[in-house]
C-alpha positions as CSV (number, residue, x, y, z in Angstrom):
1,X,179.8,26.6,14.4
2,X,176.2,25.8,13.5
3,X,176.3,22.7,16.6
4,X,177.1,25.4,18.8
5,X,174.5,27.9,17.7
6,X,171.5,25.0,18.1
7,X,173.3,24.1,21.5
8,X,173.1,28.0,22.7
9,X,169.1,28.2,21.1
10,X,168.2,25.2,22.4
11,X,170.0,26.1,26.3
12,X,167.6,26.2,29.0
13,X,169.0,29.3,30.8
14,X,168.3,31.1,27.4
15,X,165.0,29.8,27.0
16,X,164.6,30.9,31.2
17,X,165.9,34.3,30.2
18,X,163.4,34.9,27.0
19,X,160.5,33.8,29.2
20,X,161.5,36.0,32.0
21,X,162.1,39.1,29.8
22,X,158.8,38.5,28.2
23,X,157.1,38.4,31.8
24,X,158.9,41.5,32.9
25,X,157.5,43.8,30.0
26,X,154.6,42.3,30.3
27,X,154.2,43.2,34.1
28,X,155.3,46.5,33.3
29,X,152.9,47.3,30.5
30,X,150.5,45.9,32.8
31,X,150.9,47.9,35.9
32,X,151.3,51.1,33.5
33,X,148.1,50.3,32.4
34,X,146.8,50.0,35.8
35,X,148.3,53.1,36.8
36,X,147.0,55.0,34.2
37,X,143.8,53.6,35.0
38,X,143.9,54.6,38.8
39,X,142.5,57.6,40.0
40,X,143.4,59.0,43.7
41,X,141.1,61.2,45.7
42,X,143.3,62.2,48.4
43,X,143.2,64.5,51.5
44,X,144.6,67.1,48.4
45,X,141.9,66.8,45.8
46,X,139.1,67.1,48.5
47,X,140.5,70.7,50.0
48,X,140.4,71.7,46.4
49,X,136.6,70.5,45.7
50,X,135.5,72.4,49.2
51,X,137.5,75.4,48.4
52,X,136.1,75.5,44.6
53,X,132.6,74.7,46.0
54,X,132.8,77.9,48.8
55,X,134.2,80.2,46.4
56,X,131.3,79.4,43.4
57,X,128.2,79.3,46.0
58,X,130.0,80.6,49.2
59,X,129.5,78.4,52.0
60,X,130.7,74.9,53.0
61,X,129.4,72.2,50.6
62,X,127.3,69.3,52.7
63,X,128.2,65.9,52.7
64,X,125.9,65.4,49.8
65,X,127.1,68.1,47.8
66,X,130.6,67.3,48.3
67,X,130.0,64.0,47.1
68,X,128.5,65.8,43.9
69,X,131.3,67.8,43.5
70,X,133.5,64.3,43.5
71,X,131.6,62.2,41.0
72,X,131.6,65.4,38.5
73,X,135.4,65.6,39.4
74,X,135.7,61.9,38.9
75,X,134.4,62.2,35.5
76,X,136.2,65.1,34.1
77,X,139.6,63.3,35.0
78,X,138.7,60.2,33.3
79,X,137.5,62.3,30.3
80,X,140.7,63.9,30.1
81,X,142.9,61.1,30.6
82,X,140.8,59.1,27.8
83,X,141.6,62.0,25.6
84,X,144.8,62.1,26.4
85,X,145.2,59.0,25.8
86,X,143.8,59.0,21.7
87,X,146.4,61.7,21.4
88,X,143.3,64.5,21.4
89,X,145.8,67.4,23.4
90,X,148.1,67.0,20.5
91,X,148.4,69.6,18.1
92,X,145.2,71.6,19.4
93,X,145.9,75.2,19.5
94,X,143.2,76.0,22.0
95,X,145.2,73.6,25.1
96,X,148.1,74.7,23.5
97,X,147.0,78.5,24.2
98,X,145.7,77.4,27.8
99,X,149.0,76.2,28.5
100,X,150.8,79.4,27.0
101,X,148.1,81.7,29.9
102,X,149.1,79.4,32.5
103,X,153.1,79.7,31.7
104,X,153.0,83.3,31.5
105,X,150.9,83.8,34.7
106,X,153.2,81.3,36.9
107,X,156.0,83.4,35.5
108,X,154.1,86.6,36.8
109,X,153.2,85.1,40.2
110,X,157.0,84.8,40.7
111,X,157.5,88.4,39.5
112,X,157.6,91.2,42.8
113,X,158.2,94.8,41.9
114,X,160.5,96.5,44.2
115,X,158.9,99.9,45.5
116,X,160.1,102.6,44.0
117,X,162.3,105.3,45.7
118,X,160.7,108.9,45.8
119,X,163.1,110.1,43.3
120,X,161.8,106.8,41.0
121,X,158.9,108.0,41.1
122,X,159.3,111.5,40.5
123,X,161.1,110.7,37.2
124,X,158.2,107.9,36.5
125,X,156.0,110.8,36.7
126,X,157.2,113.5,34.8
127,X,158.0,111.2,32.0
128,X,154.9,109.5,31.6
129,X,152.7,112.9,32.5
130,X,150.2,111.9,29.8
131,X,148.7,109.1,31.4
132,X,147.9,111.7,34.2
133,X,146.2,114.2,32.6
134,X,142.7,114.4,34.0
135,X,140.1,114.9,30.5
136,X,138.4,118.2,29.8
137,X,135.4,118.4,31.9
138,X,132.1,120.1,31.3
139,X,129.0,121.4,33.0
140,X,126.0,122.0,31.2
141,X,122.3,122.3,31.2
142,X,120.0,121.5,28.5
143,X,116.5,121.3,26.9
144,X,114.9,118.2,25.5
145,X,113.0,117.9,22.3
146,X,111.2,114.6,21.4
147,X,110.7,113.7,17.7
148,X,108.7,110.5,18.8
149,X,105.2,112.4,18.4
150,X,105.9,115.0,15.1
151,X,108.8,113.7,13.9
152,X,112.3,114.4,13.9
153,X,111.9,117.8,11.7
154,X,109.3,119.3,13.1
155,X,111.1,118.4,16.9
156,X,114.4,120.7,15.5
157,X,112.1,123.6,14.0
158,X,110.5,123.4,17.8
159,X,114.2,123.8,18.7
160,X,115.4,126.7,16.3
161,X,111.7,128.5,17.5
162,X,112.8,128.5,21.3
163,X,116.7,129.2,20.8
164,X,115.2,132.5,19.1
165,X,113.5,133.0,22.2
166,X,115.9,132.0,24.4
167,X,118.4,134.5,23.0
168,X,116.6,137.0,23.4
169,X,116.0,136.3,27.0
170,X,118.7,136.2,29.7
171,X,117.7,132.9,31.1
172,X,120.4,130.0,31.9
173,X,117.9,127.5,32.7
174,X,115.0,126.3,31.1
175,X,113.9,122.4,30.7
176,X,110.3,123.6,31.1
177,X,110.3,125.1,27.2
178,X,110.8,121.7,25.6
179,X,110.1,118.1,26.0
180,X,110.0,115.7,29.4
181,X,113.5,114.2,29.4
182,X,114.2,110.7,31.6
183,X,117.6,111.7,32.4
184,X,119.2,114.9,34.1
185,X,118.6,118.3,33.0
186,X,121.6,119.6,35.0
187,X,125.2,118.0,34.6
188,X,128.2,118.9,36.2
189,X,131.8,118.3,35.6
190,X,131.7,115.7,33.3
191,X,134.4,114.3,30.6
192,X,133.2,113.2,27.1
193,X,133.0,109.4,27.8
194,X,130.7,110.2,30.7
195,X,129.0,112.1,28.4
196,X,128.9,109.5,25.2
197,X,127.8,106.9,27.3
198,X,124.4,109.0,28.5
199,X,124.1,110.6,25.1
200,X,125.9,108.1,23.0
201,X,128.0,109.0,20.3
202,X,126.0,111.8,18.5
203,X,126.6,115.5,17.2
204,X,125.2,116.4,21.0
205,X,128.3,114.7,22.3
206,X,131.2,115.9,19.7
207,X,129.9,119.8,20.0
208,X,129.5,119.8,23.7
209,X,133.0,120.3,23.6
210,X,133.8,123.1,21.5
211,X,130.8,125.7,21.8
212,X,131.0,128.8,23.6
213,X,130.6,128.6,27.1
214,X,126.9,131.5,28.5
215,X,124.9,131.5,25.6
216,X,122.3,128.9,24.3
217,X,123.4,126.7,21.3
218,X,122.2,124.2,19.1
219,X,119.5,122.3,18.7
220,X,122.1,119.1,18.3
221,X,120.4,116.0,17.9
222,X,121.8,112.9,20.5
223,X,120.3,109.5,20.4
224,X,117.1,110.5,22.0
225,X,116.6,113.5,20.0
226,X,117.2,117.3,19.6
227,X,118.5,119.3,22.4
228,X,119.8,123.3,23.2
229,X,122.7,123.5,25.6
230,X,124.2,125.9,27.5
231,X,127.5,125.8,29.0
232,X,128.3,127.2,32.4
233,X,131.4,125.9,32.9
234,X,134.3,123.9,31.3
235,X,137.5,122.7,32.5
236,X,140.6,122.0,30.2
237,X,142.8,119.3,30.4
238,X,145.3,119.5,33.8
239,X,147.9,117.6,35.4
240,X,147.7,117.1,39.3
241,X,150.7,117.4,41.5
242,X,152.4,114.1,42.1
243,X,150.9,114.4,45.7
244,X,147.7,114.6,45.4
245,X,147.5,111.2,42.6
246,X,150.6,109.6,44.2
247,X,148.8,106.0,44.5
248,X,147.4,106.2,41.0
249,X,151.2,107.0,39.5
250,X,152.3,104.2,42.0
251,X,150.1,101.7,40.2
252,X,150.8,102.5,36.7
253,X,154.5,102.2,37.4
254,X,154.4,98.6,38.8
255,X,152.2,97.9,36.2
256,X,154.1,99.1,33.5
257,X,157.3,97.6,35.6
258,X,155.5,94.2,35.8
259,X,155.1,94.5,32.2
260,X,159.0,94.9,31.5
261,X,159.8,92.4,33.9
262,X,157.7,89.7,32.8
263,X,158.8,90.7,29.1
264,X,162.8,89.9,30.2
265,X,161.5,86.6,31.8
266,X,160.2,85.2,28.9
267,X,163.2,87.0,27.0
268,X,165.7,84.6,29.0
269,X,163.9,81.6,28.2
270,X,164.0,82.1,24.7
271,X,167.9,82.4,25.0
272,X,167.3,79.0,26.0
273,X,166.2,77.7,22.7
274,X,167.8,77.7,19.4
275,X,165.8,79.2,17.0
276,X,166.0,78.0,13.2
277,X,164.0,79.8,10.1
278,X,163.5,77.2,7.4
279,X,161.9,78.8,3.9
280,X,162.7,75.9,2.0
């Protein structure tokens, strides 16, 4: 038994076989390596560069820039496949959240929302009303007082002196009794964010609201000081017909309907997966 194992160790053909199994995985180690190591720029990755370069500076890149745009390109491909290759995309939550955005938008760019019948609508509409409402609006003119020269006390007793006036007066107008103002005197059916983001949010903005509309109120102080308003007008919350805000309701609904479909999609793929809790 041992005769024949020297005889097969010390065979020729075996000896031609090791060698020549040694020389393939060599090779192939080899020309993986050399693949890994080669980098294409084909017809492909140029229309990419020109269309990435037109839409950042929006013209055709020249021959020079091009070439720019191909060394830089050149570069970030060998950084990332030298990081790839030390393993860096493992475990890294930020690529691994990259890749999540991209999955969830190729699922959405192969999501198409059917349009809705009339009657789809309709029912869209009437149960989702309060994403239609339009917000209380108000119009309203004011007076200015400054508290940069006397102070912020003195600016509100200014105020309180000319609301007595005022009161007794029957004017609904009158920016001349207080302070220059570098915005509007005069505003006109605007909702409260319009309003918070001229007058930030301040007492001036939370009362504008709720005080009685033809008569002078305040003084309520706003980021740039005091200020009396008077309220011509204000408009509650409505509801317009479906006609009149039919493309607005049409977008919500494929929106929301994107939503629900893209939320199935990625339902279906987890049915895909076997999901284990371990405590322990």
């Amino acid at each position: 038994m041992k005769a024949a194992f020297r005889r097969f160790f010390s065979s020729p053909l075996l000896h031609f076989l090791v060698a020549g199994f040694i020389i393939f995985i060599t090779s192939y180690y080899i020309a993986k390596r050399r693949q890994t190591h080669r980098i294409v720029i084909d017809k492909a990755v140029v229309e990419k560069l020109i269309a990435s370069w037109q839409m950042q500076f929006g013209k055709m890149p020249t021959d020079r820039e091009l070439k720019i745009a191909t060394d830089d390109w050149v570069k970030q491909e060998v950084l990332f496949r030298e990081a790839e290759s030390l393993g860096l995309n493992q475990d890294d939550e930020i690529i691994k959240r990259r890749l999540q955005q991209k999955m969830s938008f190729i699922l959405k760019d192969n999501l198409v929302v059917p349009e809705p019948g009339p009657a789809t609508l309709e029912e869209y509409y009437k149960k989702n009303a309060s994403k239609f409402y339009d917000p209380p609006k108000v119009s309203f003119t004011h007076i200015y007082f400054s508290a940069d020269k006397t102070g912020t006390e003195k600016a509100k007793q200014r105020a309180d002196s000319v609301l007595q006036k005022l009161m007794k007066a029957s004017s609904h107008r009158a920016p001349e009794m207080g302070d220059r103002f570098m915005l509007l005197y005069d505003y006109n059916d605007v909702n409260k964010t319009d309003v918070g983001g001229l007058f930030g949010d301040s007492q001036f903005t939370d009362t504008l609201f709720a005080i009685k509309e033809n008569q002078w109120a305040g003084p309520f102080l706003s980021g740039y000081g005091w200020h009396l308003v008077f309220v011509n007008k204000r408009l509650q919350t409505s509801l317009a017909p479906l006609n009149e805000i039919k493309e607005r309701v049409l977008e919500s609904y494929k929106n929301d309907k994107l939503t629900e479909m893209d939320n199935e999609a990625i339902e279906n793929l987890i049915e895909k997966y076997t999901i284990e809790v371990k405590t322990n």
